[in-house]
Residue frames as qw, qx, qy, qz and C-alpha x, y, z in Angstrom:
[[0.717, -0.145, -0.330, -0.597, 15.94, -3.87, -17.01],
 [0.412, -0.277, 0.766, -0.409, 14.87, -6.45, -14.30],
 [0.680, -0.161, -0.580, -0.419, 13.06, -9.55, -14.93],
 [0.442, -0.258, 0.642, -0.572, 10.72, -11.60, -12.98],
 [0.052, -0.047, -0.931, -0.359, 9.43, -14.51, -13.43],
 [0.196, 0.501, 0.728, -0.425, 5.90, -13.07, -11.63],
 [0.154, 0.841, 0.073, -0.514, 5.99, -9.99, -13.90],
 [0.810, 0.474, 0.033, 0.344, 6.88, -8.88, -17.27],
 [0.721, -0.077, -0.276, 0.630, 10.26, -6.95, -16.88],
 [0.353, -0.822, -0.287, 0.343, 10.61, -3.93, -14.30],
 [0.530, 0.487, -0.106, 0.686, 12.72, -1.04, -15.01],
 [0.443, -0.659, -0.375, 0.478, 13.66, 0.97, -11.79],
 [0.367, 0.074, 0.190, 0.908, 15.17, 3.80, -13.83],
 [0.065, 0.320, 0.342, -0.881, 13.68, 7.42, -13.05],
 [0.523, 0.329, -0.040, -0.785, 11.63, 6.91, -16.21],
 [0.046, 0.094, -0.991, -0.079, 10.86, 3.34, -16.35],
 [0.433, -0.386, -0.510, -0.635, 7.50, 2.11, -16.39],
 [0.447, -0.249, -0.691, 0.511, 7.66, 0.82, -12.79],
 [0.275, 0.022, -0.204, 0.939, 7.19, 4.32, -12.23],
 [0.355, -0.343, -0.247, -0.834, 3.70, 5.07, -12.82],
 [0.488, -0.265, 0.444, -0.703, 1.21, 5.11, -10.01],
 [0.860, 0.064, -0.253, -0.439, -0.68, 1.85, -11.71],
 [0.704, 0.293, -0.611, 0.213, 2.20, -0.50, -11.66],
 [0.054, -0.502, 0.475, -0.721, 2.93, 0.44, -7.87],
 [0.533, -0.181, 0.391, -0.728, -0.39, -0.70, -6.78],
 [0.866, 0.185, -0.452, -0.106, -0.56, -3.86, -8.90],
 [0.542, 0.297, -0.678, 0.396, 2.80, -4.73, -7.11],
 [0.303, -0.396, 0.425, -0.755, 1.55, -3.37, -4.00],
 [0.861, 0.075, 0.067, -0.499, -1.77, -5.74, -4.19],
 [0.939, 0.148, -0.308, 0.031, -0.10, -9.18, -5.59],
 [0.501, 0.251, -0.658, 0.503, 2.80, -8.75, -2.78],
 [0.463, -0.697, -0.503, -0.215, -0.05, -8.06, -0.22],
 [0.180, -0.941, -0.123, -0.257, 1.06, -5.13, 0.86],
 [0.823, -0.347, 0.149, 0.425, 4.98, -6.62, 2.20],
 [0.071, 0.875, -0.425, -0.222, 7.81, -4.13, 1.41],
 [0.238, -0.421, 0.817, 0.315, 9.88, -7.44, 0.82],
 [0.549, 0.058, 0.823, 0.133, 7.92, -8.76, -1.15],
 [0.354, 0.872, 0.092, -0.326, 7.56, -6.06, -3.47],
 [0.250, -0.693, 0.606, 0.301, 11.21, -6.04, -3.62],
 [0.292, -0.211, 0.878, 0.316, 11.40, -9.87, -4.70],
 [0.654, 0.383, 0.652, 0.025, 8.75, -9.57, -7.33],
 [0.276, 0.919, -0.201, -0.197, 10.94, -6.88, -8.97],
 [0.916, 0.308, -0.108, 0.232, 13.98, -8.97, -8.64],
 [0.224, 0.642, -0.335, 0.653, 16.03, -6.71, -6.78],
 [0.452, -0.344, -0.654, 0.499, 16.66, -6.74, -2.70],
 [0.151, -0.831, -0.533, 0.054, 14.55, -4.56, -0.69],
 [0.593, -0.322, 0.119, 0.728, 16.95, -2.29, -0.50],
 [0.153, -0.048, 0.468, 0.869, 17.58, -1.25, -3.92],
 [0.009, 0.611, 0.605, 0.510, 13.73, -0.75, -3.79],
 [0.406, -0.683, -0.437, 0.422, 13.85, 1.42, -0.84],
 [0.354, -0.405, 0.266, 0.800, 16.56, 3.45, -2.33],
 [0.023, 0.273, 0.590, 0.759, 14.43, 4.12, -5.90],
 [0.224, -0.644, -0.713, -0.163, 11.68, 5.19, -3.57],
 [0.239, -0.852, -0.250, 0.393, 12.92, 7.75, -1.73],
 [0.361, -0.178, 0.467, 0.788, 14.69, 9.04, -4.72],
 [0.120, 0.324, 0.839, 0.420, 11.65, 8.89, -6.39],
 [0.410, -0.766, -0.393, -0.302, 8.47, 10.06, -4.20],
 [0.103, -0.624, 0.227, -0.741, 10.59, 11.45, -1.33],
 [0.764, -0.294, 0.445, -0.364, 9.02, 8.98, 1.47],
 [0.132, -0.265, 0.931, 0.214, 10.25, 5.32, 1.71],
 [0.447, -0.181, -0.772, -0.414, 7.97, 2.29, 0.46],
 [0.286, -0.174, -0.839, 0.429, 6.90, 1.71, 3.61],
 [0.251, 0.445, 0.176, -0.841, 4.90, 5.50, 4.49],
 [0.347, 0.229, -0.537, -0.734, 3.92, 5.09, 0.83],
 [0.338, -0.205, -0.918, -0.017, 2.21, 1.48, 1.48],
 [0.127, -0.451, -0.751, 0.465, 0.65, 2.54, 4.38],
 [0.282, 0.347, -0.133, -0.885, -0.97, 5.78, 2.97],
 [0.319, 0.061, -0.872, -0.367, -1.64, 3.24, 0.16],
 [0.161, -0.190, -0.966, 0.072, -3.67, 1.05, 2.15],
 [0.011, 0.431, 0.502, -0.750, -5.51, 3.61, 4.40],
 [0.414, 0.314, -0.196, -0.832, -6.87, 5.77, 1.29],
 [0.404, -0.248, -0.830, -0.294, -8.41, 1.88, 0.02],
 [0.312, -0.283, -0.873, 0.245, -9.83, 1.59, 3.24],
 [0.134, 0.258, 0.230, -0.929, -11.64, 4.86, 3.49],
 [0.505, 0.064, -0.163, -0.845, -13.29, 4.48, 0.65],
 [0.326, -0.162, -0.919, -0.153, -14.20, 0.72, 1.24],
 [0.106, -0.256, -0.735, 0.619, -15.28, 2.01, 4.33],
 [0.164, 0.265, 0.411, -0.857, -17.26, 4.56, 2.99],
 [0.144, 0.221, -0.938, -0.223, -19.05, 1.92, 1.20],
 [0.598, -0.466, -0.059, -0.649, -20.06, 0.85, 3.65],
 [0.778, 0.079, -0.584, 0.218, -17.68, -2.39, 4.93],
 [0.836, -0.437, -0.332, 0.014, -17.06, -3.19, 7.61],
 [0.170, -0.818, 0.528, -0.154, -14.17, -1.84, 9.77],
 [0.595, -0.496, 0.631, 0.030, -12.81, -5.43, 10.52],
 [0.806, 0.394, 0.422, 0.129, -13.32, -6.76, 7.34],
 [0.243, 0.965, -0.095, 0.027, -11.63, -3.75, 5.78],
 [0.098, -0.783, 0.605, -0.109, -8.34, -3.97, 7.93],
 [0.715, -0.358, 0.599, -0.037, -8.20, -7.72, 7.50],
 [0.821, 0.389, 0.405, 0.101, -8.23, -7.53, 4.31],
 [0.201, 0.955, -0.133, 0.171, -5.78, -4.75, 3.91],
 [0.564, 0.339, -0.554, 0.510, -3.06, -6.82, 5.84],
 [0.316, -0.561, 0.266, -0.717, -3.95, -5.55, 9.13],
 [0.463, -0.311, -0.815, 0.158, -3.73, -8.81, 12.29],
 [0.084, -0.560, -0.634, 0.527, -4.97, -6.35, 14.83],
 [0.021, -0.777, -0.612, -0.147, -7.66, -3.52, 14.90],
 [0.249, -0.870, -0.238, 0.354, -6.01, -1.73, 16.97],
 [0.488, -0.052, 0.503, 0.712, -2.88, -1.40, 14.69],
 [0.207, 0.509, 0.681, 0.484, -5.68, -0.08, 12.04],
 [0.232, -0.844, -0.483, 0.001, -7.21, 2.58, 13.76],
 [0.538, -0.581, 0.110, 0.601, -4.40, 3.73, 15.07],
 [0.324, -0.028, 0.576, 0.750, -2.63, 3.99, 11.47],
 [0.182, 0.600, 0.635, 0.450, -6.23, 5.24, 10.23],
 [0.456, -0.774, -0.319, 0.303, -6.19, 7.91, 12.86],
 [0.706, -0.387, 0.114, 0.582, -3.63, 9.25, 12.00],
 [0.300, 0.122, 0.657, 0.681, -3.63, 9.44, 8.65],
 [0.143, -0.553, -0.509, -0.644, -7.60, 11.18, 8.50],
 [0.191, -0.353, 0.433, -0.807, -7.70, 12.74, 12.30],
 [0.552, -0.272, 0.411, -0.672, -10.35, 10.39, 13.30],
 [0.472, -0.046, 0.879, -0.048, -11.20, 6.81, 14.21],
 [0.183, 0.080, -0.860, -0.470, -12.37, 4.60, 11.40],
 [0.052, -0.520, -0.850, -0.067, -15.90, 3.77, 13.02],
 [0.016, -0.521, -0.018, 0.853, -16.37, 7.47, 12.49],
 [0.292, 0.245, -0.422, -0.823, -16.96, 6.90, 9.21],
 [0.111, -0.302, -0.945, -0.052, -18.29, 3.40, 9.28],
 [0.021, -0.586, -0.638, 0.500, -21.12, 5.06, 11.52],
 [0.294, 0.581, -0.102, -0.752, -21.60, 8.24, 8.91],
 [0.232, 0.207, -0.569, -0.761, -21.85, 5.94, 5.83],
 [0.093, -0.205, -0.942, 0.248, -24.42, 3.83, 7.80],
 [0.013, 0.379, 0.162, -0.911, -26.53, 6.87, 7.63]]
């Protein structure tokens, strides 16, 4: 068991609570969206969360964050928000960064949708 003093205590083990999708995104959200600082509100070095992540889900924290973020920002987007408001509030200092990463991830630019949920 881990303690924090941000959290109540973490368990990293394969069937710890840590594990469920909820907890992820909590941690995800209140360490705004920082692999290290995921890490140090578990209590553990970034590492040893890297290493329970690709054990875990197969992809590191990192891919997993980003995915993470991108699937908020679709649907904020398709919402109707803004595109810069979206990615600035998702962690994102440049646009182009966003787009790029949103591109990727759903084959087409982000003011693709902006412009279809504007509709």
């Amino acid at each position: 068991m881990i303690k924090s003093d941000h959290l109540p205590a973490l368990d990293l083990s394969p069937h710890g609570h840590i594990d469920q999708a909820n907890d992820w995104q909590t941690l995800a959200h209140r360490a705004q969206f920082k692999p290290g600082k995921i890490a140090q509100l578990c209590g553990v070095s970034s590492r040893t969360v890297q290493r329970h992540f690709r054990q875990s889900y197969g992809c590191t924290l990192g891919q997993w964050l980003r995915s993470y973020r991108l699937d908020i920002a679709y649907h904020r987007l398709a919402a109707g928000e803004t595109i810069k408001l979206v990615a600035m509030e998702l962690g994102y200092k440049q646009l182009s960064h966003f787009s790029r990463d949103f591109k990727r991830q759903y084959g087409c630019a982000p003011r693709f949708l902006d412009q279809n949920s504007a509709s």
